[in-house]
Structures are given as structure tokens and as C-alpha cells.
C-alpha positions in Angstrom: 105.0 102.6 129.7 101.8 103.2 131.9 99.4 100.4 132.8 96.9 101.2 130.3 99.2 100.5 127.2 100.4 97.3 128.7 97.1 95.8 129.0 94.9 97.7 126.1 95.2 98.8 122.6 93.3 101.1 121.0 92.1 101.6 117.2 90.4 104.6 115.1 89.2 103.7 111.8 88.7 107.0 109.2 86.9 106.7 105.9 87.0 109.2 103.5 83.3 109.0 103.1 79.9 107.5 104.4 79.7 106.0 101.2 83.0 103.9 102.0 80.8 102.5 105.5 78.9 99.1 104.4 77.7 98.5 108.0 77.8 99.7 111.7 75.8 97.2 114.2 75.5 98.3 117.9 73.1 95.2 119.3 70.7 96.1 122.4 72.1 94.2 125.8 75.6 94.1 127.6 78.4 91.6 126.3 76.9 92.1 122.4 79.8 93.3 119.9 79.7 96.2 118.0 80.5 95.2 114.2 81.6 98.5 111.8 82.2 97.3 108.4 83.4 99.7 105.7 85.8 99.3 102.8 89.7 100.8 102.3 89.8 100.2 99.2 93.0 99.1 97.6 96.0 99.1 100.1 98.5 101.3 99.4 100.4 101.6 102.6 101.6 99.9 105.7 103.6 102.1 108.3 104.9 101.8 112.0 105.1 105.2 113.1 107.7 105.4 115.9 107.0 101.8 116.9 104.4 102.2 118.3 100.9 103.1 115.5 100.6 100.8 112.4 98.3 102.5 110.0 96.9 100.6 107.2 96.3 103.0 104.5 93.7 102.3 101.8 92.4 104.1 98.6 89.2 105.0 101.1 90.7 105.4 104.4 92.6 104.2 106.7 92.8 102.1 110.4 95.3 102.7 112.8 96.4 100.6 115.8 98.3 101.2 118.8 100.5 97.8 118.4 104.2 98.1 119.3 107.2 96.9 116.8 108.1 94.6 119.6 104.8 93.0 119.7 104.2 92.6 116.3 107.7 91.0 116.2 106.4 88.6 119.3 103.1 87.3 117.3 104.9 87.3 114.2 108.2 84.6 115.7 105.6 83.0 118.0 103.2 81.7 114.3 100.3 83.0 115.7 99.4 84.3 112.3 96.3 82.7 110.8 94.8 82.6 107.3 91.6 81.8 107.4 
């Protein structure tokens, strides 16, 4: 596993149309976040493709993640899930 992985994960987020996006927010000066909003619609999938992508699949898209099986396993044992 190269450096990169280790110490970054990626995402792409695909809509099936603009219509789907409800906002996008790229604030002037360094260190502001950049907020995209949109709407999948009704999950309808969850997969781990060779332990190493989840996708969330929606009616209106989908987001994928670079997140190993091994670490989803880690944060999942460790309770770091939160409901908020």
C-alpha cells in the first residue's frame, strides 16, 4: 500500500442530474470548507468492492469512498459510530 492510501481517502460523488444538487459552497479565503449538498434519493445499495471502495447507491446517484473492509471493521469494533 503506498503512502498516499495510508494517510488519505478519497471520494467522488455522481448525481444523475443537476436537479438532484441542492447546494455547492466554495467560501473565498484559505482553511474555509467546501460544502456540496445534493440528494440520492432512496438507498438502494451498499457495496464494498474488493475491500477497498464502498459505494452508496441512491435512486439519484451515488458516493463512493476509498475506505478499506479492515477499516470500516476498525471504527465499527472501536464504537466510534455516532448518531447524531
Amino acid at each position: 500500500m503506498d503512502e498516499t492510501r495510508k494517510t488519505k481517502t478519497s471520494f467522488s460523488l455522481e448525481l444523475n442530474t443537476r436537479n438532484q444538487i441542492k447546494r455547492v459552497a466554495l467560501p473565498d479565503g484559505s482553511g474555509d470548507k467546501l460544502i456540496v449538498e445534493g440528494n440520492l434519493g432512496r438507498i438502494t445499495d451498499l457495496v464494498l468492492v474488493e475491500d477497498i471502495l464502498l459505494e452508496v447507491i441512491g435512486d439519484s446517484g451515488k458516493i463512493r469512498i476509498d475506505i478499506t473492509r479492515k477499516d470500516l471493521e476498525r471504527v465499527l469494533r472501536a464504537n466510534k459510530v455516532k448518531v447524531v
